[in-house]
C-alpha positions in Angstrom: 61.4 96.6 51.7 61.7 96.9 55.6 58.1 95.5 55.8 58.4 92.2 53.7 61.7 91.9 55.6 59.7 91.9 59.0 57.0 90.0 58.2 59.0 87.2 57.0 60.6 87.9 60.7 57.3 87.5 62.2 56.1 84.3 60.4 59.2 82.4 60.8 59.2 83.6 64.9 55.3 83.4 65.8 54.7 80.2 64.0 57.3 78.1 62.6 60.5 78.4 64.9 57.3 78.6 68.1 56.7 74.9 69.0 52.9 74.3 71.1 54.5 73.4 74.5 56.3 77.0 74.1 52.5 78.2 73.6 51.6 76.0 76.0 54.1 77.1 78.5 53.6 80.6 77.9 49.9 80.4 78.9 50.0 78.6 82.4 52.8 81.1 83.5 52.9 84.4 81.7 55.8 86.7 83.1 57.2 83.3 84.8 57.7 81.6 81.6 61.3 81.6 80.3 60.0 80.6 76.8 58.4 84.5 76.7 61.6 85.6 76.8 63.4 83.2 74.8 60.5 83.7 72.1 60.9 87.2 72.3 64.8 87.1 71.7 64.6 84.8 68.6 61.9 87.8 67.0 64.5 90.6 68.1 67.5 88.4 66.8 65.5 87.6 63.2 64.1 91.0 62.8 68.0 92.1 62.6 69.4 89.4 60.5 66.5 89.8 57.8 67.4 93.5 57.8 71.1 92.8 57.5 72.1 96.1 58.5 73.5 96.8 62.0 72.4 100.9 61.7 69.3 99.5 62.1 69.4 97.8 65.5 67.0 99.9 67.1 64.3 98.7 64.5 64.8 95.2 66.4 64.6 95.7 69.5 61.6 98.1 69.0 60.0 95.1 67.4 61.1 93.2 70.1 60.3 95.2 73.0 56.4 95.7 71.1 56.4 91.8 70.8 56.8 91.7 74.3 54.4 94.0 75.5 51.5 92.9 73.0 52.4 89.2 73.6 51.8 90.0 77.7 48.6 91.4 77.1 47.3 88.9 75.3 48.5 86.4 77.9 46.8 88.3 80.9 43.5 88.9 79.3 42.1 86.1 77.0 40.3 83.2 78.4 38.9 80.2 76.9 36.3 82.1 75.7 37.9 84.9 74.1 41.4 82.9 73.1 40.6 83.4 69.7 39.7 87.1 69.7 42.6 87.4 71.4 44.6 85.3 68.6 43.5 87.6 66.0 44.2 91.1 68.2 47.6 89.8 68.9 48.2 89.1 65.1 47.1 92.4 64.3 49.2 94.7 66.6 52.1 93.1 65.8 51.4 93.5 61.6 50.6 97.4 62.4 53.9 98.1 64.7 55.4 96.2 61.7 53.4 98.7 59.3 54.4 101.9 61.2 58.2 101.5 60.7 57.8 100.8 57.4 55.5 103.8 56.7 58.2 105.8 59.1 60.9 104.6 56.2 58.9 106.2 53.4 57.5 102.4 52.6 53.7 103.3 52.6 51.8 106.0 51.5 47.8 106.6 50.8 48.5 107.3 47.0 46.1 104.3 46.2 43.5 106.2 48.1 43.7 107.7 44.7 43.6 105.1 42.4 39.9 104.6 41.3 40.0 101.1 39.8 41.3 100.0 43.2 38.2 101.9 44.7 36.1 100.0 42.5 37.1 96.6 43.3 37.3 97.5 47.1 34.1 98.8 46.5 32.4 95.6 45.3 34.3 93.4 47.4 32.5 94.8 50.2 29.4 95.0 48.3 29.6 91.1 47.8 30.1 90.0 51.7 27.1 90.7 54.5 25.4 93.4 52.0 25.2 90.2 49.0 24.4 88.6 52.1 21.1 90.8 52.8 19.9 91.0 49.4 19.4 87.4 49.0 18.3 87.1 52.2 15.2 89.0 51.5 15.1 88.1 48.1 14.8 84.3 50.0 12.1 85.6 52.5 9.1 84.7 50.5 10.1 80.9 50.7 11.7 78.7 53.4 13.1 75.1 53.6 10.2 72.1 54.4 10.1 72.3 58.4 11.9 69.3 60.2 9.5 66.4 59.8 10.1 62.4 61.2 11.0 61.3 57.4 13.0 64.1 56.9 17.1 63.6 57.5 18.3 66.7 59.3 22.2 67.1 60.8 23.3 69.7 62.4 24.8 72.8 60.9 27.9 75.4 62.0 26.6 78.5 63.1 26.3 81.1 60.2 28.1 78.7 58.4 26.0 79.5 55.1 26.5 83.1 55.4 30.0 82.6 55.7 30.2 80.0 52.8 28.6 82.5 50.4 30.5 85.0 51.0 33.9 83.2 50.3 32.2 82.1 47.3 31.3 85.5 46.0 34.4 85.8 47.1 36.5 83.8 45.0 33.8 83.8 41.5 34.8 88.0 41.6 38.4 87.4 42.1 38.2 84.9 39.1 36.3 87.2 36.8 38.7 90.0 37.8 41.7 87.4 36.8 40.0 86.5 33.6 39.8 82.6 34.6 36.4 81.7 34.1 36.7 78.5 34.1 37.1 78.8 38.4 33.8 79.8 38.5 33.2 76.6 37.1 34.7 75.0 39.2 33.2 76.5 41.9 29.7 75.4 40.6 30.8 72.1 40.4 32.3 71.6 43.4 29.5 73.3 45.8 27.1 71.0 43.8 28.7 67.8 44.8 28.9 68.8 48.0 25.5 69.4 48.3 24.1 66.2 46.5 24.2 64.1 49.5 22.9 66.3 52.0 19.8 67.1 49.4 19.6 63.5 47.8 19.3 62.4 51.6 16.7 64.9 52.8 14.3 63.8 49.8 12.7 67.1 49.9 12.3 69.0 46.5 11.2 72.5 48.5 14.7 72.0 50.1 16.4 71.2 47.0 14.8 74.6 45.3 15.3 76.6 48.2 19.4 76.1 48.1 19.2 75.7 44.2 17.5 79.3 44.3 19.8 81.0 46.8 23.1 79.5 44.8 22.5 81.0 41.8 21.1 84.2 43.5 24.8 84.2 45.3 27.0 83.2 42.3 24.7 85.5 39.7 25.8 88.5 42.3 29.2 87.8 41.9 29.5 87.1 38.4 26.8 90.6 37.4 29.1 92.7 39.9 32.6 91.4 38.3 31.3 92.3 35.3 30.3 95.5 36.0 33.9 96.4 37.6 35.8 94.5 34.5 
C-alpha cells in the first residue's frame, strides 16, 4: 500500500532521522534555516525509495513540496503558547496529503461507512469519552470531596486531569472486553487502586475515599455495561 509506504516515510523523516537542534534550528530562522531544506530533501528522497518505483517520482516531490509548505506555516505562526496546537495541526496535514494520494490510488474508500458493527463500536467509543464523562458527572453532583481543611493533605492536581484519566480508562476496559481479555480490566482496577492508596491513605478523609471509590466504579461499570452491550 502507497499509504503504509508513506507513513513509514514520514515517521522515519519527522522524528527519527530529525535530530532537536534541526528543530531547534528550524525555529529561530524559518526560511533562513538550511536544515528546512535539508529536512525536506531527506522526506522527498525516503518517500521515493519506500515506493521503489521511479513512475512514481511525482508522488515525492508532491509530498515534499506539501512538507514544505505545511512545515513553513507552522514555523511562522505558532508561539509558545500555541506550539503544541501547532504540533498536532502540522501532524495532521501532513497524514491527510498522505491520505489523499492514497485514496487518489484507489487505496481508500467509505465502504466501512457501511459496515454496522464498525458503527457500533465507533458509536460507543464516543459514547464512553466527554458524554461517560457527563453522566457521572451529574450522577456525582449530589456529593463532593470534604473541603480543603488544615489537617487535610491536599497537592495539586493537572488540569482536567481526571476527566482525561477516565476517559483513557473507559477507554482501554471497552477495548479489552471487545478483545475478549478480561483479565485487563483487572488490571486496570488494580492498578488505578494502588495508585490511589497513597493519595487517599494520606488525606485521611473517608467522604474523599467514597467520593473517588463511587465515581471509579461508576466509570469502569460504563465501560464494562456498554462493551457488553456492543459484544
Amino acid at each position: 500500500m502507497i499509504f503504509i509506504k508513506l507513513i513509514l516515510a514520514h515517521l522515519l523523516g519527522d522524528f527519527i532521522l530529525q535530530p532537536n537542534s534541526w528543530v531547534a534550528d528550524k525555529e529561530n530562522y524559518k526560511l533562513k534555516s538550511k536544515f528546512l531544506y535539508l529536512h525536506i530533501l531527506i522526506h522527498t528522497a525516503l518517500s521515493l525509495i519506500f515506493l521503489w518505483d521511479l513512475k512514481l517520482w511525482w508522488v515525492a516531490v508532491l509530498v515534499g513540496i506539501s512538507h514544505f509548505i505545511i512545515d513553513l506555516a507552522k514555523l511562522s505562526f505558532q508561539n509558545v503558547k500555541t506550539k503544541k496546537r501547532w504540533f498536532f495541526i502540522d501532524q495532521l496535514l501532513h497524514v491527510l496529503v498522505i491520505s489523499g494520494i492514497s485514496f487518489y490510488f484507489g487505496e481508500f474508500t467509505f465502504d466501512f461507512l457501511q459496515n454496522q458493527e464498525f458503527l457500533k463500536i465507533i458509536m460507543a467509543a464516543l459514547f464512553l469519552t466527554t458524554p461517560a464523562s457527563i453522566f457521572i458527572k451529574i450522577l456525582l453532583s449530589s456529593w463532593t470531596p470534604a473541603p480543603d481543611g488544615p489537617n487535610n493533605i491536599q497537592t495539586e492536581s493537572l488540569t482536567s486531569a481526571g476527566k482525561y484519566i477516565g476517559i483513557l480508562e473507559r477507554l482501554l476496559v471497552f477495548t479489552f472486553i471487545l478483545v475478549n481479555h478480561w483479565e485487563g480490566v483487572g488490571f486496570m482496577v488494580a492498578a488505578k487502586s494502588v495508585f490511589r492508596f497513597s493519595d487517599l491513605a494520606q488525606a485521611k478523609q473517608r467522604k474523599l475515599t467514597e467520593y473517588v471509590l463511587i465515581g471509579t466504579l461508576l466509570s469502569f461499570g460504563l465501560a464494562v455495561l456498554t462493551g457488553i452491550i456492543i459484544k
